[in-house]
Wavefront OBJ file of the C-alpha trace (Angstrom):
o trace
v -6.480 -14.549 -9.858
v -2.596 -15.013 -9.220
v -1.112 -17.450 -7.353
v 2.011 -16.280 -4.840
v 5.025 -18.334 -5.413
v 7.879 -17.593 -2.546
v 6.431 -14.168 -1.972
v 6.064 -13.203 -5.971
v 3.127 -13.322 -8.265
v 3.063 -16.239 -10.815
v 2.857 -14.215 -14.301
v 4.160 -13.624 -17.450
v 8.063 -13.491 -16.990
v 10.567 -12.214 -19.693
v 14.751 -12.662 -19.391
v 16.026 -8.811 -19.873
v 17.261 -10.271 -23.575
v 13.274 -10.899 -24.170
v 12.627 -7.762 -23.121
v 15.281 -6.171 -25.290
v 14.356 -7.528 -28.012
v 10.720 -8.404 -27.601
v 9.549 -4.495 -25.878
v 6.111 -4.587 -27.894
v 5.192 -7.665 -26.527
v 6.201 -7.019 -23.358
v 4.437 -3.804 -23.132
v 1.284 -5.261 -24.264
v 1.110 -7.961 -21.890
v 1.453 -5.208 -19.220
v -1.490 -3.164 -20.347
v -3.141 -6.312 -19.210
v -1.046 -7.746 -16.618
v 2.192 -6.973 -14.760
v 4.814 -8.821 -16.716
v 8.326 -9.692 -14.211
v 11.607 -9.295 -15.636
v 14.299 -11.349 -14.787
v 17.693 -11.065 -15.049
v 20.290 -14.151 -14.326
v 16.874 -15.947 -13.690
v 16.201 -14.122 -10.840
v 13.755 -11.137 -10.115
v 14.325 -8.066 -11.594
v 11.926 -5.677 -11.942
v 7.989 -5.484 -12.655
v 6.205 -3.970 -15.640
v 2.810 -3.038 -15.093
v 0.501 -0.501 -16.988
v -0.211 3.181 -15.465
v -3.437 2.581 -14.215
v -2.475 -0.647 -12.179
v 0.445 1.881 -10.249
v -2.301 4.069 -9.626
v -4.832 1.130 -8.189
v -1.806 -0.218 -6.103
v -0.746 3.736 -4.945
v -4.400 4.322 -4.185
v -5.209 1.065 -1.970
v -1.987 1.527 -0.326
v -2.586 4.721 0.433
v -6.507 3.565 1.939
v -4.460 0.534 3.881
v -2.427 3.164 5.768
v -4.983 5.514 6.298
v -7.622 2.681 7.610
v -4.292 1.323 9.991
v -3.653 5.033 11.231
v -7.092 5.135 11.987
v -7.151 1.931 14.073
v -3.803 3.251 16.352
v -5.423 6.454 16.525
v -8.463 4.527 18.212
v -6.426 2.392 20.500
v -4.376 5.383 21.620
v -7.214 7.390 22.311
v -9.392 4.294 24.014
v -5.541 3.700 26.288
v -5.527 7.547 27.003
v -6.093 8.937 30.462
v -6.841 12.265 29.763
v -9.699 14.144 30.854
v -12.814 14.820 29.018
v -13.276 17.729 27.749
v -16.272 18.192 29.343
v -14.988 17.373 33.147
v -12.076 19.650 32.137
v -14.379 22.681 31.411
v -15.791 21.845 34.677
v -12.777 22.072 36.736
v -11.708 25.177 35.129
v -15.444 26.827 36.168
v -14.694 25.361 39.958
v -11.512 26.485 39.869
v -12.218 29.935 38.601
v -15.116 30.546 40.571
v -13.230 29.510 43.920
l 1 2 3 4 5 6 7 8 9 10 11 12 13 14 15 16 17 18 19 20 21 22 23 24 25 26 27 28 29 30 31 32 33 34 35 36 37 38 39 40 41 42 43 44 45 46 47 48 49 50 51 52 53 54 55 56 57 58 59 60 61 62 63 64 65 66 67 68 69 70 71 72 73 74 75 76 77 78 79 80 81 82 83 84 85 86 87 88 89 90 91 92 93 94 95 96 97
C-alpha cells in the first residue's frame, strides 16, 4: 500500500506555496489519501480526510486497549495473591476458631 521512507509514508507531498495556492487539489487528494506538507523541504504537517483520523483514533485506541490487556495478564499471572476462594476459606477457619 505505502512504502515507509525514514519513518514517513511515501505519498503525495505539496511545498506550503502548493498548498496555498493549490488548496482544492490538495484537499481532494486527501479525501483519498493523506497528502504531507512540507515546508523548507522538510516535513510539515499531514492532511488526511475525517474518516481516516477516525480509523487511525479508533485502531489506536484497540492497540492500547489489546496492550493493557496483555500487562494486565502478566501482572495478574506474576501476582502472589491469594485466591479468592482459599481466602474465603481462611476467613471461615479463622472465624470459626
Amino acid at each position: 500500500m505505502y512504502k515507509i521512507v525514514k519513518t514517513f509514508i511515501v505519498m503525495k507531498s505539496y511545498t506550503l506555496t502548493q498548498t496555498r495556492n493549490q488548496h482544492g487539489e490538495v484537499f481532494d487528494k486527501a479525501t483519498v489519501e493523506p497528502v504531507l506538507i512540507t515546508k523548507q523541504k522538510r516535513p510539515s504537517h499531514v492532511i488526511l480526510s475525517a474518516e481516516a483520523y477516525q480509523q487511525l483514533i479508533t485502531r489506536l485506541e484497540e492497540l492500547e486497549d489489546i496492550n493493557l490487556g496483555k500487562a494486565a495478564e502478566t501482572a495478574l499471572n506474576q501476582s502472589s495473591m491469594v485466591g479468592s476462594e482459599e481466602f474465603t476459606a481462611t476467613l471461615e477457619k479463622l472465624a470459626n476458631g
